[in-house]
C-alpha positions as CSV (number, residue, x, y, z in Angstrom):
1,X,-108.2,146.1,-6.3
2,X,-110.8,144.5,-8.4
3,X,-111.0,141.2,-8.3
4,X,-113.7,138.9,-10.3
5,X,-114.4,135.6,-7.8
6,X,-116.2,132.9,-9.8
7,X,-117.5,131.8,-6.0
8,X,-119.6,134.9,-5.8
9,X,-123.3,135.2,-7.1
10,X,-122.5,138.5,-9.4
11,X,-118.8,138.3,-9.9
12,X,-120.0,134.7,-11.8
13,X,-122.8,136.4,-13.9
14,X,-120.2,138.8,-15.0
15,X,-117.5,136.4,-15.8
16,X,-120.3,134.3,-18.3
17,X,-121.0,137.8,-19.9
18,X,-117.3,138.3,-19.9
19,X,-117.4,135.0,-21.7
20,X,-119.7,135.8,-24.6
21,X,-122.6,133.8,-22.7
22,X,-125.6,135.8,-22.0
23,X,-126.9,135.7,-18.7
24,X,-130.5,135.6,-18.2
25,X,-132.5,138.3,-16.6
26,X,-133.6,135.0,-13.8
27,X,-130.0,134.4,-13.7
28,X,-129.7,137.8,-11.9
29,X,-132.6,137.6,-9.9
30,X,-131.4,134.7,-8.2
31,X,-127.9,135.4,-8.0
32,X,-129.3,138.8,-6.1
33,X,-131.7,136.8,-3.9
34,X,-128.2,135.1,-3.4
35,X,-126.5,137.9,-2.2
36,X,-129.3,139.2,-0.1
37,X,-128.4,136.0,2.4
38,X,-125.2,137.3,2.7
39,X,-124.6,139.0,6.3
40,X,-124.5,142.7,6.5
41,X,-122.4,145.0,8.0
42,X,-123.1,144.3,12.0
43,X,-123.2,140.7,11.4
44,X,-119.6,140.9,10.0
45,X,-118.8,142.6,13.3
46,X,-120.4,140.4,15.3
47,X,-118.6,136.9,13.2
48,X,-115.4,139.0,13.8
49,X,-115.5,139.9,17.6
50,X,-115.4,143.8,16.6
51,X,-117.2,146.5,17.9
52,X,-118.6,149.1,15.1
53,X,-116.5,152.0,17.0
54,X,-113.4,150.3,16.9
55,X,-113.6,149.6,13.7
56,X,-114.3,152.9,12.4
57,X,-111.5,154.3,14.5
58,X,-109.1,152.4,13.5
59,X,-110.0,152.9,9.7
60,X,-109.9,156.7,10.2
61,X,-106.9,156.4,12.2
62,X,-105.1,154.5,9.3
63,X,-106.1,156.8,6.9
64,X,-104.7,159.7,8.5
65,X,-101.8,157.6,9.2
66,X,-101.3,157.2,5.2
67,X,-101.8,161.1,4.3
68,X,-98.7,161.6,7.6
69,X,-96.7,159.2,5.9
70,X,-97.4,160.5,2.4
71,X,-96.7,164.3,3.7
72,X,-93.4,163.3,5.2
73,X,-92.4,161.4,2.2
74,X,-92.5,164.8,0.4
75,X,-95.5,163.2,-1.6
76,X,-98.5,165.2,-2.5
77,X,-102.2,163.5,-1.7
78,X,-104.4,166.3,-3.3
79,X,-103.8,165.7,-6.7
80,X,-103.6,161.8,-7.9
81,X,-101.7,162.2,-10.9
82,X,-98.4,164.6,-8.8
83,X,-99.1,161.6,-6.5
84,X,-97.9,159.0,-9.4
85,X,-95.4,161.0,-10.6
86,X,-93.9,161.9,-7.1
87,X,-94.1,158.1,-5.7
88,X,-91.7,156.7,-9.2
89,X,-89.6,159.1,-8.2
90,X,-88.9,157.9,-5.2
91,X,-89.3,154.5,-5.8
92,X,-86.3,154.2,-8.5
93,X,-84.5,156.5,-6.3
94,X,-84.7,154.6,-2.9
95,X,-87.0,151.4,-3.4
96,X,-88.0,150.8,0.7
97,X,-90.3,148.6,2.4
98,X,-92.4,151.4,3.0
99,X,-92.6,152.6,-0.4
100,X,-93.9,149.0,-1.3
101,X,-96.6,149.6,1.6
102,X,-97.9,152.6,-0.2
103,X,-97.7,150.8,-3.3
104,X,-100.2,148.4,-1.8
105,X,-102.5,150.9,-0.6
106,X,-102.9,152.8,-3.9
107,X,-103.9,149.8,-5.2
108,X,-106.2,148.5,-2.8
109,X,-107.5,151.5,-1.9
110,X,-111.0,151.2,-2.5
111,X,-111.9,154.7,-1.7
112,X,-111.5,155.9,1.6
113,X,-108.0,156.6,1.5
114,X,-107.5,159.4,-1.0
115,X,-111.1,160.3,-0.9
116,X,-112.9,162.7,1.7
117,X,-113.9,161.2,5.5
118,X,-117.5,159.7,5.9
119,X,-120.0,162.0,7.3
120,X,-123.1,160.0,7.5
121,X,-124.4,156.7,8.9
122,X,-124.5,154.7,5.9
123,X,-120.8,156.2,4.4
124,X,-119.5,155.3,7.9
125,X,-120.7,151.5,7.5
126,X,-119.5,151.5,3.8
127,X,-116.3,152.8,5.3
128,X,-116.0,150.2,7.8
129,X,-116.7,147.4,5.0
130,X,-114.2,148.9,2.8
131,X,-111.6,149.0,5.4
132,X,-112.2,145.4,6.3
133,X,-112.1,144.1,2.7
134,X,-108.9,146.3,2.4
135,X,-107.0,145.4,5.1
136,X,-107.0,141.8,3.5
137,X,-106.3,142.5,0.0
138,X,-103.6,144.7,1.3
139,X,-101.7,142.2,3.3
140,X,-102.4,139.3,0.4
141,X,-100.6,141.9,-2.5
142,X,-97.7,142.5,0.0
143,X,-97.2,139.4,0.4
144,X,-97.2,138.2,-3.0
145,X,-94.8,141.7,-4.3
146,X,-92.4,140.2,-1.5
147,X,-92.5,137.2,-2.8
148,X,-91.8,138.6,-6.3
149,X,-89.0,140.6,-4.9
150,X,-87.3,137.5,-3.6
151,X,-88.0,135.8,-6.7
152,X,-86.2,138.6,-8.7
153,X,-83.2,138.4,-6.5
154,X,-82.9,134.7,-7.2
155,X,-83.2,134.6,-10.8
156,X,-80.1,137.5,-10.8
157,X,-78.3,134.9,-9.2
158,X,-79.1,132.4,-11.8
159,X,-78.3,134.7,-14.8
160,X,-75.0,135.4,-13.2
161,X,-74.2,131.6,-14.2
162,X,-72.7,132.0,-17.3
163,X,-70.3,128.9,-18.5
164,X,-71.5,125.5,-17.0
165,X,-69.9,124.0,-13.9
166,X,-68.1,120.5,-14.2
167,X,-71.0,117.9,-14.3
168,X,-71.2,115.6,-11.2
169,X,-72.6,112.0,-11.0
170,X,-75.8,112.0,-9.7
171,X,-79.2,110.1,-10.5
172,X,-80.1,110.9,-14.3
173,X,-83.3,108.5,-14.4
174,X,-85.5,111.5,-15.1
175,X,-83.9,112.0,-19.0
176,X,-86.8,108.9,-19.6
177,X,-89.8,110.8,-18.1
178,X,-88.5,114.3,-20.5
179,X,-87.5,112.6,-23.1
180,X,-91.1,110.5,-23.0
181,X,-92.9,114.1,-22.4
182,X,-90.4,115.8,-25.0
183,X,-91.5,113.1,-27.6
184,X,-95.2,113.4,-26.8
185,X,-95.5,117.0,-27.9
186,X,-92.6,117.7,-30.7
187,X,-91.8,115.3,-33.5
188,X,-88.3,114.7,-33.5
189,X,-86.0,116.6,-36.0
190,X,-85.1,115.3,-39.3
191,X,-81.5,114.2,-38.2
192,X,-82.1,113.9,-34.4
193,X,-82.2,110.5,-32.1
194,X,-83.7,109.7,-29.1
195,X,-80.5,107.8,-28.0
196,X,-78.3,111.5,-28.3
197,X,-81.3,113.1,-26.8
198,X,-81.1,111.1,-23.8
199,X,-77.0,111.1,-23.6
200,X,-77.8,114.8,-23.7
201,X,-79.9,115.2,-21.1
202,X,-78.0,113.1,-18.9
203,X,-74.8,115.4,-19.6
204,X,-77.2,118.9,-18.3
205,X,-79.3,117.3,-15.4
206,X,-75.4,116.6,-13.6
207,X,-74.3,120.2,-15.1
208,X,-77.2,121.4,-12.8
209,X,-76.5,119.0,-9.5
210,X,-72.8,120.8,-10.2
211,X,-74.4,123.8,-9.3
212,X,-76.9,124.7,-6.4
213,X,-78.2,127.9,-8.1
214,X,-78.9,125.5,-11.7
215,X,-80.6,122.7,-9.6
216,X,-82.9,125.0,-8.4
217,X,-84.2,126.1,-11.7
218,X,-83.6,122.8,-13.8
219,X,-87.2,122.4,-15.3
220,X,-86.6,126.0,-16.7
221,X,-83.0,124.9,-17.8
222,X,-84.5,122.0,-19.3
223,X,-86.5,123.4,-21.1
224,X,-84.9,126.6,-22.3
225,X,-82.4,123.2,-24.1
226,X,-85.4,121.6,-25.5
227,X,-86.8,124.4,-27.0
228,X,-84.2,127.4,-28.0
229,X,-81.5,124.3,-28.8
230,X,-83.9,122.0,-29.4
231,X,-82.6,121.0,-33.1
232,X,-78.6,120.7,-31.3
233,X,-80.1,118.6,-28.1
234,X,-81.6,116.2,-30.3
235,X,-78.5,115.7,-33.3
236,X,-75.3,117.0,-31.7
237,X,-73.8,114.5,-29.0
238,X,-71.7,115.9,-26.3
239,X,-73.4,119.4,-27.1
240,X,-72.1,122.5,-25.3
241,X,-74.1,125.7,-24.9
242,X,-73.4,129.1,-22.9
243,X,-75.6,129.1,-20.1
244,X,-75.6,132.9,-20.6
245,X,-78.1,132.5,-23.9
246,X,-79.9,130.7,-22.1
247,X,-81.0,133.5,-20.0
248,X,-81.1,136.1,-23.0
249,X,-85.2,136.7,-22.5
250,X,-86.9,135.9,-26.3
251,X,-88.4,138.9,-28.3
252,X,-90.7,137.0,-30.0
253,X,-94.5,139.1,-30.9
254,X,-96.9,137.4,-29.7
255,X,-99.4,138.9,-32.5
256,X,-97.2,137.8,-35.2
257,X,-98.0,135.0,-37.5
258,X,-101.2,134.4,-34.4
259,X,-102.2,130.7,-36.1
260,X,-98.3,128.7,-36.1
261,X,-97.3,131.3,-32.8
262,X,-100.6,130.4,-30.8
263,X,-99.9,126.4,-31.3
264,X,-96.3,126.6,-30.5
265,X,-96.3,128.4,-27.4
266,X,-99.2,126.4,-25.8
267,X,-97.2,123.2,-26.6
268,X,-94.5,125.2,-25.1
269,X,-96.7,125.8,-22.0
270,X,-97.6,122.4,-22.0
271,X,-94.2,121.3,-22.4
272,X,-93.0,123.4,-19.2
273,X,-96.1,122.4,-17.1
274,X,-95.2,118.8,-17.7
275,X,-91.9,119.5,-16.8
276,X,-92.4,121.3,-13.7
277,X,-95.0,118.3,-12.5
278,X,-91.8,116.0,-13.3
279,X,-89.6,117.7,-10.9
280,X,-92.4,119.1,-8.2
281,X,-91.1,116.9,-5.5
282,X,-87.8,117.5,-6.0
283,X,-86.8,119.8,-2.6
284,X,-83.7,121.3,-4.2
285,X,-86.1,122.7,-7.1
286,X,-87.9,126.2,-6.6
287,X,-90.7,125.8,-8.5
288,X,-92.2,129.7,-8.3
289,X,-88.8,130.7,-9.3
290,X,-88.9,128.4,-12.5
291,X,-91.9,130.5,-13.4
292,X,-90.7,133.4,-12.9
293,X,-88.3,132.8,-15.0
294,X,-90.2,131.5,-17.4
295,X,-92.0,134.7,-17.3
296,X,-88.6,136.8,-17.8
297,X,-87.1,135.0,-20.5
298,X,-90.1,134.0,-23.2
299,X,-93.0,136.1,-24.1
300,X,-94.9,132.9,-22.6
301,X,-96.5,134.7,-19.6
302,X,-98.0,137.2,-21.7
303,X,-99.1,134.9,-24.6
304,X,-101.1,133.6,-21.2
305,X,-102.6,136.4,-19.8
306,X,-103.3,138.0,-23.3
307,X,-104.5,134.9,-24.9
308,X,-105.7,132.0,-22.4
309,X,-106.3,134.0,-19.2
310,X,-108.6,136.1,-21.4
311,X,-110.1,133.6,-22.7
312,X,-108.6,132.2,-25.7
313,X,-110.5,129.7,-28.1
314,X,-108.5,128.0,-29.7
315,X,-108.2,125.0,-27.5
316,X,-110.6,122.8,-25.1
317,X,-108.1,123.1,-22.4
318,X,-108.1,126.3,-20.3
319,X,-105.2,125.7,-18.2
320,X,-104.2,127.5,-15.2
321,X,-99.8,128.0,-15.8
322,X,-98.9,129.6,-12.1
323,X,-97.1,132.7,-13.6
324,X,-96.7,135.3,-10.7
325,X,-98.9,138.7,-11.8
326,X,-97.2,141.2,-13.3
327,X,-97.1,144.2,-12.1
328,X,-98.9,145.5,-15.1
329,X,-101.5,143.7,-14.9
330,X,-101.6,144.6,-11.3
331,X,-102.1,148.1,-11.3
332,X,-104.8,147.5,-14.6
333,X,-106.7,145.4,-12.0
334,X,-106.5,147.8,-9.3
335,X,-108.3,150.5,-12.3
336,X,-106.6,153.4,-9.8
337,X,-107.8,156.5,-11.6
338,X,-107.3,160.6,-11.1
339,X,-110.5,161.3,-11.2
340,X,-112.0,160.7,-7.5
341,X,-115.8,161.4,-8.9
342,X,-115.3,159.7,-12.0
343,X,-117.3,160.4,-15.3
344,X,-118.4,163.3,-12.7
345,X,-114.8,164.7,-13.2
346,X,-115.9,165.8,-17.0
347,X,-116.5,169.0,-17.3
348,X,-117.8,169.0,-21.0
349,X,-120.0,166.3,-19.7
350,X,-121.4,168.6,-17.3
351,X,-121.8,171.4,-19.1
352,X,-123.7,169.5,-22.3
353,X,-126.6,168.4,-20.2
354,X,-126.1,164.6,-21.9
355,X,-125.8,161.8,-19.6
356,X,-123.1,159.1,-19.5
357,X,-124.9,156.1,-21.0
358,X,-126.0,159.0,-24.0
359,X,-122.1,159.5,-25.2
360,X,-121.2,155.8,-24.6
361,X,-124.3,154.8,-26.9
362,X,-122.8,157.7,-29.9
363,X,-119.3,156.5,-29.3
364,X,-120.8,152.3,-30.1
365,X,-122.9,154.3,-32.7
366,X,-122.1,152.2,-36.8
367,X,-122.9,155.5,-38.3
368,X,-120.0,156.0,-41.0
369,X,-120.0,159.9,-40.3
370,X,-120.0,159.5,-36.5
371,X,-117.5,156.5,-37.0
372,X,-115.1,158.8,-39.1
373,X,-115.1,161.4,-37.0
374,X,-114.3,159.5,-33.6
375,X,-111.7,158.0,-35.2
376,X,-110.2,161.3,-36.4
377,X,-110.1,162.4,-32.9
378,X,-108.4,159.7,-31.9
379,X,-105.7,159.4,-33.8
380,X,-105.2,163.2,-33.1
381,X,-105.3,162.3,-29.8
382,X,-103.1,159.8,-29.6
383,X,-100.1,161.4,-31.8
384,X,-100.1,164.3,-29.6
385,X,-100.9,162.4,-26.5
386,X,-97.8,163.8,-24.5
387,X,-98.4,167.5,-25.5
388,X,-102.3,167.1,-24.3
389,X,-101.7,165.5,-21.1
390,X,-99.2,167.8,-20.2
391,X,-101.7,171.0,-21.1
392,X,-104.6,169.6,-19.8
393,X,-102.6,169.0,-16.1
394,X,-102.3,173.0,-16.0
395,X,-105.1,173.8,-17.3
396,X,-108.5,175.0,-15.3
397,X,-112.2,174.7,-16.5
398,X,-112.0,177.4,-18.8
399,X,-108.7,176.0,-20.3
400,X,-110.4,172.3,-20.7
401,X,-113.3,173.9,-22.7
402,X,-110.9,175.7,-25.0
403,X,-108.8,172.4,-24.6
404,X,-111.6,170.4,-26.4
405,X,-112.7,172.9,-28.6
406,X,-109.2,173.2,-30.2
407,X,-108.8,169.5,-30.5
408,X,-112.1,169.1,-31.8
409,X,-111.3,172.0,-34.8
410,X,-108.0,170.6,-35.6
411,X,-109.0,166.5,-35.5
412,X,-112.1,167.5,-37.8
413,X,-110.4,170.2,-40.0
414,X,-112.1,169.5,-43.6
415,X,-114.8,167.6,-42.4
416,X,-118.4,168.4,-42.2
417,X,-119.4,168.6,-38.2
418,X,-122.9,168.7,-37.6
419,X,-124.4,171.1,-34.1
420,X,-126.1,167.8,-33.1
421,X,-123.0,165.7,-32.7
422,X,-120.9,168.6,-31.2
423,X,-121.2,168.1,-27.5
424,X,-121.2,164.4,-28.0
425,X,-117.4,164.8,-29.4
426,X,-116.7,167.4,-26.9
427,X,-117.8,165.2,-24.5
428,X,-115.5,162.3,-25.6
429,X,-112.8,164.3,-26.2
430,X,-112.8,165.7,-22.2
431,X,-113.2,161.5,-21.6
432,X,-110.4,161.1,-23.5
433,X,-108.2,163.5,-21.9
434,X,-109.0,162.0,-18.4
435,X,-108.2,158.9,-20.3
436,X,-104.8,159.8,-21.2
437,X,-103.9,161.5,-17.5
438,X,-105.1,157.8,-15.7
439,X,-102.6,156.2,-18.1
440,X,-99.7,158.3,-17.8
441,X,-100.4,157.7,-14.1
442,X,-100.8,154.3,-14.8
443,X,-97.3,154.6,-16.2
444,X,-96.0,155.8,-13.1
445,X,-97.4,153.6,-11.0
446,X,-96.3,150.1,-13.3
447,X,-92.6,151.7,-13.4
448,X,-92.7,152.7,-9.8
449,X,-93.4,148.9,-8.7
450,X,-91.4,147.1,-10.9
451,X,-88.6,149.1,-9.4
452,X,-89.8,147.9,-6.0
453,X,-89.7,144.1,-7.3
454,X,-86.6,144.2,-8.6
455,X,-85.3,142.7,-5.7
456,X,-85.8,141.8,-2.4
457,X,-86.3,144.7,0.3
458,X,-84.7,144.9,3.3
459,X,-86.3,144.8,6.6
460,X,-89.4,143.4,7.5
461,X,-93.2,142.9,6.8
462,X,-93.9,143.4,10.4
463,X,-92.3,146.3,10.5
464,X,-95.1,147.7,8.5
465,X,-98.3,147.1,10.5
């Protein structure tokens, strides 16, 4: 799974040129010298107590292991894509503890599991590295899907909590500390009060002491009052709301409207963060789970990783809000693709004699012809994308060829297509087919695990290996 680390020499050049800073070409040379301290592939061993054998025995032994337990799964390892399709299947049919292994692997895998055994010294040390490095990231993803699964559980116990339980007496001090933090990011509504606020508040925080299932999620119940009834909370005394709209997730867009939207949902994020830190030593509040939830009824965890996780500009603060990943953005980290040889997988590519960096420099090309036309294909392309995935799955090399050619007649019908630019459009038209199979499989693979998460599993992680 790909993973940028901001503690490692390149994975920090990349994130400044991720950033819009350029990095200069001394910046790499030291961040190489950098990595060229780093211990090789014996020393490793060596920190690790492992002999080199072992090592590569038990990496070759694992990855048998996977193809056995794909085989008897009735899953098929030779092509990637059946692979995808197959594993949903079975996922929304029977969601297992063992399908959520796989899961893992697919997306850890960083190439020696669906790709061919290591012949050679130096593919048997990369091997060995790679199994290493995997063996990590693998148990680190389990872990956290668990943990998601568990989550999800919980917050269908929360949802089920519909009409609100007979408040009990209990310590209400906090109402100063969120009406104080309420105050400091909203102005107060034309007709509210800080006084009906606070008799308010008092009235929900013993609603959720009522109930063990609420207390556990009060910052998120909190704050689903101060912001969906946030008008009522602050003008209405003795107000009453279903619990069950408060679980009713928000269909906001996030593009909408970007300049108002982008303000309001950081001061919502702010708001909740604040919120959270207000309760965090509470032992009867479940902190992750008030995230999660966060994350399943606003649009706020992906105004986060879209906006501010990406690098949003609008404000001095970069925040880090504790959302657990989605399992979208999960599997477009992990970049699984089809294609085990990559850009090598193209047969147009091939058979034009033009080299990767050759179409990638036409496709950034400002020509308006060359611009036109790319965009022609497209959005041919992409209106048809169901029809062309499925014919370019049966089709051989011959077919492809046709494939492109057809595409490329029909995309361009009425416009002028020049020999030169021919087998560049070819070119990108076979990309974009390979483009549309990894995410239809991508598909797959995002449906496949949120149908794994949905709940917790039974059994257990040991039982894995």
């Amino acid at each position: 799974m790909l993973k940028l680390d901001p503690n490692d020499p390149l994975d920090r050049m990349i994130l400044k040129e991720l950033d819009g800073a350029p990095v200069l070409f001394d910046e790499w040379l030291d961040a190489m010298d950098e990595l060229s301290d780093e211990p090789d592939c014996e020393q490793i061993l060596r920190d690790r107590g492992l002999e080199r054998e072992t090592v590569l025995r038990d990496a070759l032994e694992y990855r048998r292991d996977f193809h056995t337990r794909l085989a008897e799964m009735g899953i098929s390892a030779d092509d990637r894509f059946t692979l995808c399709f197959q594993f949903n299947e079975q996922a929304q049919a029977a969601p297992s503890l063992e399908l959520l292994r796989i899961f893992c692997e697919l997306l850890c895998d960083p190439g020696f599991l669906l790709d061919y055994e290591p012949a050679t010294d130096d593919e048997e040390e990369q091997t060995i590295l790679q199994y290493l490095s995997f063996m990590t990231e693998r148990d680190e993803l389990l872990q956290t899907l668990l943990q998601r699964g568990e989550l999800a559980g919980k917050f269908e116990e929360v949802k089920k909590e519909k009409r609100s339980p007979k408040p009990v007496d209990c310590d209400t001090e906090r109402k100063y500390e969120i009406l104080q933090c309420f105050t400091a990011l909203f102005d107060m509504p034309a007709r509210g009060s800080g006084d009906i606020l606070q008799h308010n508040l008092t009235h929900y925080i013993c609603v959720a002491t009522a109930s063990p299932v609420l207390k556990s999620i009060e910052p998120l119940l909190i704050f689903r009052l101060l912001t969906r009834r946030q008008s009522y909370m602050c003008s209405t005394p003795d107000l009453a709301v279903k619990l069950s709209a408060l679980w009713k997730p928000d269909h906001n867009k996030i593009d909408a409207d970007n300049g108002r939207n982008f303000k309001q949902y950081r001061t919502n994020l702010q708001l909740f963060m604040r919120l959270c830190r207000i309760y965090e030593r509470d032992l009867q509040v479940d902190i992750p789970l008030c995230w999660y939830g966060l994350d399943q009824v606003t649009v706020l965890g992906d105004f986060y990783r879209q906006e501010i996780a990406a690098g949003w500009t609008y404000s001095d603060e970069q925040d880090e809000f504790p959302f657990p990943p989605a399992i979208e953005e999960l599997v477009e980290d992990a970049l699984f693709t089809c294609f085990e040889h990559g850009s090598g997988d193209s047969i147009l590519l091939a058979d034009s004699g033009i080299t990767d960096k050759e179409v990638l420099d036409y496709q950034c090309s400002d020509h308006p012809v060359t611009v036109s036309l790319l965009e022609r294909i497209s959005a041919h392309m992409n209106t048809h994308a169901v029809e062309l995935t499925n014919q370019f799955l049966q089709a051989d090399p011959s077919g492809v060829k046709q494939m492109c050619r057809t595409i490329l007649e029909k995309a361009t019908s009425g416009a002028a297509v020049s020999a030169q630019d021919v087998p560049f459009l070819l070119a990108s038209i076979n990309e974009g087919l390979m483009e549309l199979q990894d995410y239809f499989a991508s598909q797959y693979l995002i449906q496949a695990g949120q149908a794994l998460t949905a709940g917790p599993l039974t059994g257990t992680p040991e039982q894995l290996g």
